[in-house]
C-alpha positions in Angstrom: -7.3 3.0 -0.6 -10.3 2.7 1.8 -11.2 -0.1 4.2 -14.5 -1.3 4.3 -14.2 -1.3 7.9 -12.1 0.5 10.1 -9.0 -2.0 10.2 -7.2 -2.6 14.0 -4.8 -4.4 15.3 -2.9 -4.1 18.6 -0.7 -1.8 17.1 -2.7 0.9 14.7 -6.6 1.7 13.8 -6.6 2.5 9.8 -9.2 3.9 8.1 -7.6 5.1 4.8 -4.3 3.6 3.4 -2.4 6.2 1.3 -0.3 4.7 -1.2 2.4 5.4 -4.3 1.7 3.3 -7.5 5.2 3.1 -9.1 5.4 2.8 -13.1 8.1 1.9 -15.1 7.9 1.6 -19.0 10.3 0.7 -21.9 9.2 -0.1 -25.5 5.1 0.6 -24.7 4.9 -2.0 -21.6 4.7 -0.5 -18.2 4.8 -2.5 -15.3 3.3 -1.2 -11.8 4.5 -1.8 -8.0 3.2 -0.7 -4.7 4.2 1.2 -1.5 1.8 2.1 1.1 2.4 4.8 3.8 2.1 2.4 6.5 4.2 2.3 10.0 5.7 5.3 8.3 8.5 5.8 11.7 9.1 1.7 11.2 9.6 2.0 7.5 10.9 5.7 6.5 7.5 5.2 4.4 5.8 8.4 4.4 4.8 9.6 1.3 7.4 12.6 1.0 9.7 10.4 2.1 8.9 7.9 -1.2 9.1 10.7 -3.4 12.4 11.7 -2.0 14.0 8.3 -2.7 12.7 8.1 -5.9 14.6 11.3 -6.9 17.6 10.5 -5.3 18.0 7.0 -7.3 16.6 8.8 -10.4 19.6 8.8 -12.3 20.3 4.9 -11.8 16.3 4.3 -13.0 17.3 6.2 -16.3 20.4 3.8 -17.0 19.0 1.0 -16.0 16.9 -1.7 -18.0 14.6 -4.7 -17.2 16.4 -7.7 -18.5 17.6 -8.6 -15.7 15.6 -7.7 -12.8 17.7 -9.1 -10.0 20.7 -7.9 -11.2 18.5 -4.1 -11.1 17.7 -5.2 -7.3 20.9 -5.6 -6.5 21.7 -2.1 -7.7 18.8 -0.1 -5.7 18.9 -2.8 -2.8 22.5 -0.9 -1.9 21.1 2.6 -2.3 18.2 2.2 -0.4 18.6 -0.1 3.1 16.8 1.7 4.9 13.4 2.0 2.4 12.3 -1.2 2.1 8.8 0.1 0.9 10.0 1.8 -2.1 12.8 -0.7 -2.7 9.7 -3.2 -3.0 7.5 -1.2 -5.3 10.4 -0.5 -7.7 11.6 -4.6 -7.9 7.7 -5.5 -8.4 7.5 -3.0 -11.1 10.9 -3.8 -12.8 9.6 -7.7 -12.6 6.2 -6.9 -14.0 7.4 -5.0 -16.7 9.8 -7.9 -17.7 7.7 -10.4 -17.7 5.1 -8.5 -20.0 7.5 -7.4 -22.2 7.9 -11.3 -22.6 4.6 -11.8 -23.2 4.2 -13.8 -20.2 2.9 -14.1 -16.9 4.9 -13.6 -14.0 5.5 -16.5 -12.2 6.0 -18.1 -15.7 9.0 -15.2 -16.0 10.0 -16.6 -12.7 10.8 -19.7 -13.1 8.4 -21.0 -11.0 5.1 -23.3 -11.8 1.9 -22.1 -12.3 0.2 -21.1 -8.9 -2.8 -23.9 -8.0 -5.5 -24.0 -5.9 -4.3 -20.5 -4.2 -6.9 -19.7 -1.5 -6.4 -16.8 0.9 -7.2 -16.5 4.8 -10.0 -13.7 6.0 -8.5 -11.6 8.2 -10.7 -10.5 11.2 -9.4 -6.9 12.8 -9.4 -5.7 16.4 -12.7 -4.6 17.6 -15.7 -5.3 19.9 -16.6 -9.2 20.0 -20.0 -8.5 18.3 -18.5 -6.8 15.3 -15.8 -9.3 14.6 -18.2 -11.7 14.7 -20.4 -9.9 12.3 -17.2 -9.4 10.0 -16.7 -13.1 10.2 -20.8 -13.6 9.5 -20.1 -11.2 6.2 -17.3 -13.6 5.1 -18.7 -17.4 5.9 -17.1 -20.5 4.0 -13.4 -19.2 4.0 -10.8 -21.6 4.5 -9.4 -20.4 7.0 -10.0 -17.1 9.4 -7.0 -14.9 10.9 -7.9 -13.1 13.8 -6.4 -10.1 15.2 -6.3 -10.5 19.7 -5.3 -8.0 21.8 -4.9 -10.6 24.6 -4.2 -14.2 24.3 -6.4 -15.3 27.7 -9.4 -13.6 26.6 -10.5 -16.3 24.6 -14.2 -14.8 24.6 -13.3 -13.5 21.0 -12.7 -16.9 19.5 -15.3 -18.7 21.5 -17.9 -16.5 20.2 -15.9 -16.7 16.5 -16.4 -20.6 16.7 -19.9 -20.8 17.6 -20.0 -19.6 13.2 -17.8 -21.3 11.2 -15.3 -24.9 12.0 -12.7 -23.1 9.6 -9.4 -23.2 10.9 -8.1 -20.0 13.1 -5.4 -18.5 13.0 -4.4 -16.1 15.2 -2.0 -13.0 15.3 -0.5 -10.8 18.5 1.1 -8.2 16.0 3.9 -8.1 18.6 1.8 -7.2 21.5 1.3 -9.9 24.1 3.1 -11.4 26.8 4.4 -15.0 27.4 3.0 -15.5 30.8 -0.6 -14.6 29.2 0.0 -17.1 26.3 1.5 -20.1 27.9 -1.3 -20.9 30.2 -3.7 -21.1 27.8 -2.0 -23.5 24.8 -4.7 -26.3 25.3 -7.5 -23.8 25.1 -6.7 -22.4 21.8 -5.6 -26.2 20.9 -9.0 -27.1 21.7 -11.0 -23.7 19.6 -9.1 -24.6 16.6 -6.1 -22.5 16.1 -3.7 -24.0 14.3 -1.0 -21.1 14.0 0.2 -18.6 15.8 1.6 -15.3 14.4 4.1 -13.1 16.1 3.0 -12.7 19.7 5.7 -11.0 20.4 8.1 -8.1 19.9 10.4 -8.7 17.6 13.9 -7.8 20.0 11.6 -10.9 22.6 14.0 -13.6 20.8 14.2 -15.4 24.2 10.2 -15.7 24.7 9.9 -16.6 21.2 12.3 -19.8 21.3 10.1 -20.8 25.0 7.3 -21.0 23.0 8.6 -22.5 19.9 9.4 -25.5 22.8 6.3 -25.5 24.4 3.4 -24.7 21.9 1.5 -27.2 20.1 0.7 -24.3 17.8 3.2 -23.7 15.1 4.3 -20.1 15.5 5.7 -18.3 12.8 7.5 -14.8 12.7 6.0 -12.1 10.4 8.0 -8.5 12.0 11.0 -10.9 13.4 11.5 -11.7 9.7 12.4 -8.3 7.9 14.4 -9.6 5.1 16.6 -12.8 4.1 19.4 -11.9 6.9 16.8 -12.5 9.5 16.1 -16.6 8.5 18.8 -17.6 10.7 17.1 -16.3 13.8 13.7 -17.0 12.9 14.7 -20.3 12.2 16.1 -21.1 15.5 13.2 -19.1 17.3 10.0 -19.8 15.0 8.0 -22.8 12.8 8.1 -21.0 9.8 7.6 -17.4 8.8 5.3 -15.1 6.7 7.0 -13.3 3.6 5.3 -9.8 2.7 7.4 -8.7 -0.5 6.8 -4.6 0.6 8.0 -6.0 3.7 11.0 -7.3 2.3 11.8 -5.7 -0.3 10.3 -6.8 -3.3 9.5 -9.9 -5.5 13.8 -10.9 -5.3 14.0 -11.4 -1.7 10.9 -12.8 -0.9 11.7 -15.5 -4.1 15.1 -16.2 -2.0 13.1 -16.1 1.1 10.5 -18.7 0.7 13.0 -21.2 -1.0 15.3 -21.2 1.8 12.7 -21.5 4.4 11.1 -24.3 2.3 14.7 -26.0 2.2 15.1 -25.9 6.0 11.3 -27.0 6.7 10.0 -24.1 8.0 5.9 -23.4 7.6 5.7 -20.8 4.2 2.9 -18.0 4.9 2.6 -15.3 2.0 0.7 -12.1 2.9 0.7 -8.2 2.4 0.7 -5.3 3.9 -2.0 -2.8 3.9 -2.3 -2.7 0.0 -4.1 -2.3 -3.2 -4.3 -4.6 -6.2 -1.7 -3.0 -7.7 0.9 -4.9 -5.1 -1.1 -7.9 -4.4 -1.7 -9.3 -7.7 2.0 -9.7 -7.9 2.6 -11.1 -4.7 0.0 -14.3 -5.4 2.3 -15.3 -8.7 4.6 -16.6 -5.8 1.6 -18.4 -4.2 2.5 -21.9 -5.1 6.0 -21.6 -2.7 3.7 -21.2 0.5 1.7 -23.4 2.8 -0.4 -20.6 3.9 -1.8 -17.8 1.8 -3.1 -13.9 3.1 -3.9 -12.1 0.4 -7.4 -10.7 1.5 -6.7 -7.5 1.8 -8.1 -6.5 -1.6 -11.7 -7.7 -0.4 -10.9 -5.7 2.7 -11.0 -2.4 0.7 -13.7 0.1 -0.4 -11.7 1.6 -3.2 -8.9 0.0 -4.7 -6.9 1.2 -7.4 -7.7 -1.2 -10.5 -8.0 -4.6 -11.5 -5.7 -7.6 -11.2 -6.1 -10.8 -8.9 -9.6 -11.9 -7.6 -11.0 -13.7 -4.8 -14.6 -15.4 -4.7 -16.9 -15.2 -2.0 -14.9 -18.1 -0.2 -11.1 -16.7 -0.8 -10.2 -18.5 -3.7 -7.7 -16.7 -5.8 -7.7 -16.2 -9.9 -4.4 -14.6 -11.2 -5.6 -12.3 -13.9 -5.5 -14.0 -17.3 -2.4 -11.0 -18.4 1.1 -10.6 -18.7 3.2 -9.7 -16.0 0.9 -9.3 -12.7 -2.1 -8.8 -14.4 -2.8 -5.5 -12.9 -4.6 -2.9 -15.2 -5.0 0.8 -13.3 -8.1 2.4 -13.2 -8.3 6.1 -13.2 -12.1 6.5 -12.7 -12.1 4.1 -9.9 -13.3 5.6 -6.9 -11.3 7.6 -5.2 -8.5 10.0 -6.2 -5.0 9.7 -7.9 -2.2 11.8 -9.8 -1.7 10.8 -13.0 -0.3 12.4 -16.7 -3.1 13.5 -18.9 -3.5 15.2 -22.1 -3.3 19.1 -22.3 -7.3 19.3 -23.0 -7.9 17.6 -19.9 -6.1 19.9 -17.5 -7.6 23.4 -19.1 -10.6 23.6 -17.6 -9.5 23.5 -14.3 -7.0 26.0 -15.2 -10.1 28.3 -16.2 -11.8 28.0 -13.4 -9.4 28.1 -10.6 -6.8 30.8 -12.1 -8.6 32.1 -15.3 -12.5 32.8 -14.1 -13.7 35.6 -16.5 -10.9 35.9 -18.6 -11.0 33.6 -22.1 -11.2 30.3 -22.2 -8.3 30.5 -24.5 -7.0 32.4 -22.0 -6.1 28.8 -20.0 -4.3 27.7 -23.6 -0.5 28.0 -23.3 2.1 27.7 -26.1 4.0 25.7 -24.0 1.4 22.9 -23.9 2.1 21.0 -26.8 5.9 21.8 -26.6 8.0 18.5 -26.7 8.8 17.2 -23.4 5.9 18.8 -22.0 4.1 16.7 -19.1 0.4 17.5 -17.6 -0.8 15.9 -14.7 -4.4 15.4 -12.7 -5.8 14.7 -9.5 -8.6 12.5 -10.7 -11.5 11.7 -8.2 -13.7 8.8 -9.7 -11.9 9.3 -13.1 -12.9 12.8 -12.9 -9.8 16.1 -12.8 -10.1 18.0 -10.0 -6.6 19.2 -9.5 -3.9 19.6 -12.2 -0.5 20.8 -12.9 2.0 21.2 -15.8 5.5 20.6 -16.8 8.0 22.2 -19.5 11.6 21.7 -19.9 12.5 25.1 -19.7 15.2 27.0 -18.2 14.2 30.2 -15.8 14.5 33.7 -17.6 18.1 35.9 -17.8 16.5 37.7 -14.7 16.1 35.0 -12.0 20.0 33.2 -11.8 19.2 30.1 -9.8 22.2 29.2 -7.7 24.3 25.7 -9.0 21.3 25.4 -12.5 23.2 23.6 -15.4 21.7 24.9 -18.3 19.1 22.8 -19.9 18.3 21.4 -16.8 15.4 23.7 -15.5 11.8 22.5 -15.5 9.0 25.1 -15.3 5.7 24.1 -13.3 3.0 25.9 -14.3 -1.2 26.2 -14.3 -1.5 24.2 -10.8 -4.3 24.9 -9.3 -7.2 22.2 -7.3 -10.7 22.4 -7.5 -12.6 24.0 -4.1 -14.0 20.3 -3.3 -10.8 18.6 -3.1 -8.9 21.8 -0.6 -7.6 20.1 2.1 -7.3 16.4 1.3 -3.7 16.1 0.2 -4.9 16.1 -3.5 -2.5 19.4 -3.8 0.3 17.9 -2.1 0.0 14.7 -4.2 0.1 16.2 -7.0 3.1 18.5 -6.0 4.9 15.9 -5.2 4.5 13.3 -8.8 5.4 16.4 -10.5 8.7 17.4 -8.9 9.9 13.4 -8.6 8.5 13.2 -12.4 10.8 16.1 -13.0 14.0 14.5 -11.2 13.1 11.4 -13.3 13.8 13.7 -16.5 17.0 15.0 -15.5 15.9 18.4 -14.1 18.0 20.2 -11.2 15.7 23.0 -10.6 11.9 23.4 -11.0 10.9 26.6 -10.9 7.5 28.7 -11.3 5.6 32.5 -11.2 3.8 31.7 -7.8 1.0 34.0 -6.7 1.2 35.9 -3.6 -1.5 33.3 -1.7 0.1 30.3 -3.0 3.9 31.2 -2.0 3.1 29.9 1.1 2.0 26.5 0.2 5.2 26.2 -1.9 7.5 27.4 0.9 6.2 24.7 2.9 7.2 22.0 0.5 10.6 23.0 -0.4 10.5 26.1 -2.7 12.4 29.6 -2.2 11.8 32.8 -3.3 14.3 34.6 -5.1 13.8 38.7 -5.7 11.0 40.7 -5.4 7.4 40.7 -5.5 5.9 41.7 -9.1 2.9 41.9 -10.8 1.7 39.9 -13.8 -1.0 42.0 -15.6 -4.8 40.6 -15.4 -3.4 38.0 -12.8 -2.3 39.7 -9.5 0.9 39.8 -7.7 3.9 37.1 -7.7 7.1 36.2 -6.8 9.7 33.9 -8.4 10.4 30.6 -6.9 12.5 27.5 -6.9 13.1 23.8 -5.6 16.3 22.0 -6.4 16.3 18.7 -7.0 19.8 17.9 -5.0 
């Protein structure tokens, strides 16, 4: 994903968003959820760490079946405390696919009433005052606008932001001001408008946050104090309300349990995301009509998104895509790239290119291709392949005797290679990476492959050993064995 502008808050400047789409299918239906790689320290959210965690809780994915998604939560919620990214992505998808294999849409499989009137905040990033203006400019008839202050006392920013628009403001400290800055200046940012007040301060600041709550005409609500449902009690007694991200908290479960308990003690209901595609967001609107406040804009902040699902107008008004589930649809030849399985033909010309130039065509064929079980995948960039890789179930020869490998549960990778234009922008890496968690996904305990000499290098770096000595494969060059275990 890529902004359209260079996104800041006090905290981070973020020009690309890296994400992992999760699919899960059963009986032709596949339903998707979303984890970005965003605060990655915060949220043990890197990418390598969202593959890892998918292959450690592949073998409770495989037993496991959509029926009864929150009873699946509660499963993976105990396996993965610590991952509330990946935790998320998995509940959306699990959810999703339920409610299309019902035929219905999701808030429908929910239990909840169709969403009404849904209308989404603009959210207004750190930057110089004349380019938050313009952003604002870009965006007129919102409303409402959430704005993004590095200080509360330098109310220049909203002064100027006023001057173009009598929407309500809402503004957000993303942990990072101090209560003798905020305090003094209550009436002022009574008087521009602002009718909430999001997180001003750290989340451990419990203490500053309750003096507020008692002082501010503002309602404040929590957004990093409230991390999942154990966290309502505190908020509760410190904040007004509180604003629910399901890859925040965990998924669609949570933040379901979430905004019904805050709406049963009173509390002001915000819904908003993370740094994310349509892929997540289209799911989180379907629990739209439990909020008082919606944030959902960060699908219009995005150059290159990652399909089609929920929509907003020109003024933030939401549609929920007329489609089961979430309503999201992937699109491979959206700008941009993405891993994702393709058919055998598709992944043979890069073969030929990068590994086979001169030699055959047919060369780039092998008779493993169309073996069952076999799985070829694709960097695409704009729907086009420019990095691919393939998998076979297949046990290593008599020769190489990987240490702890059950029989019948070796994968060979084979034929990965990336175009020139794409060297050194991850599309390698990501596609690395799909293959070896699609291979835990199957069962495998070892992958294994004939690397070339200049490659070996690249593998050792991601996990793989070599075992024996360097040999030569005729009309090819020289290799070595090598491994990754799954475990």
């Amino acid at each position: 994903m890529t902004q359209r502008h260079l996104w800041r808050s006090a905290r981070e400047a973020i020009p690309v968003q890296r994400a992992l789409v999760v699919e899960v299918e059963q009986d032709g239906e596949s339903g998707f959820g979303e984890a970005s790689a965003f605060m990655t320290d915060h949220y043990n959210s890197g990418l390598d760490q969202l593959h890892a965690d998918l292959r450690r809780i592949a073998p409770l994915l495989i037993e496991m079946c959509p029926e009864d998604p929150f009873a699946v939560w509660r499963r993976l919620s105990a396996e993965l405390p610590d991952s509330p990214f990946v935790l998320a992505a998995l509940d959306t998808a699990v959810h999703d696919l339920r409610a299309r294999l019902l035929g219905v849409p999701l808030w429908k499989s929910l239990g909840l009433d169709r969403p009404q009137g849904l209308r989404s905040s603009f959210s207004i990033g750190l930057d110089e005052t004349e380019v938050m203006v313009r952003k604002l400019r870009e965006r007129p008839g919102w409303s409402a606008y959430k704005i993004k202050l590095a200080d509360p006392a330098d109310l220049t920013v909203l002064e100027e932001l006023r001057c173009h628009t009598d929407a309500p403001f809402y503004v957000d400290g993303n942990c990072g001001w101090e209560l003798s800055r905020l305090l003094p200046v209550l009436p002022e940012l009574t008087d521009l408008g602002v009718q909430l007040i999001e997180q001003p301060f750290p989340r451990s600041a419990w203490r500053d946050a309750r003096i507020l709550q008692e002082r501010s005409p503002i309602p404040v609500i929590a957004d990093e104090s409230i991390a999942s449902p154990r966290d309502l009690d505190a908020c509760t007694d410190a904040f007004d309300g509180i604003n629910v991200k399901p890859m925040k908290a965990g998924g669609i479960t949570p933040s379901l349990a979430l905004l019904r308990r805050a709406r049963e003690r009173g509390l002001v209901t915000m819904l908003g995301c993370m740094p994310e595609s349509v892929a997540g967001v289209s799911a989180t609107a379907h629990l739209g009509g439990l909020a008082d406040h919606l944030d959902v804009d960060a699908v219009d902040l995005l150059a290159v998104n990652t399909g089609h699902g929920l929509t907003l107008d020109g003024t933030g008004r939401v549609t929920l895509p007329d489609r089961p589930g979430s309503g999201f649809v992937p699109d491979p030849a959206a700008h941009g790239w993405r891993v994702r399985p393709v058919p055998a033909d598709d992944v043979r010309p890069i073969r030929h290119t990068v590994l086979r130039p001169g030699q055959p065509v047919s060369s780039c064929a092998y008779p493993e291709d169309d073996r069952a079980g076999a799985r070829h995948f694709a960097a695409l960039l704009a729907g086009r392949p420019v990095g691919v890789a393939s998998l076979y179930d297949e046990d290593p020869p008599g020769e190489h005797a990987v240490p702890g490998l059950i029989p019948g549960r070796g994968r060979r990778l084979r034929g990965m290679a990336t175009l020139d234009e794409v060297r050194g922008t991850g599309a390698g890496l990501a596609i690395l990476r799909t293959v070896l968690t699609n291979a835990a996904l199957s069962g495998a305990g070892v992958v294994w492959c004939n690397a070339r000499i200049s490659a070996a290098g690249f593998y050792t770096k991601h996990g793989f050993r070599i075992l024996g000595p360097e040999y030569e494969i005729p009309d090819i060059g020289p290799h070595v064995f090598m491994y990754w275990s799954v475990s």
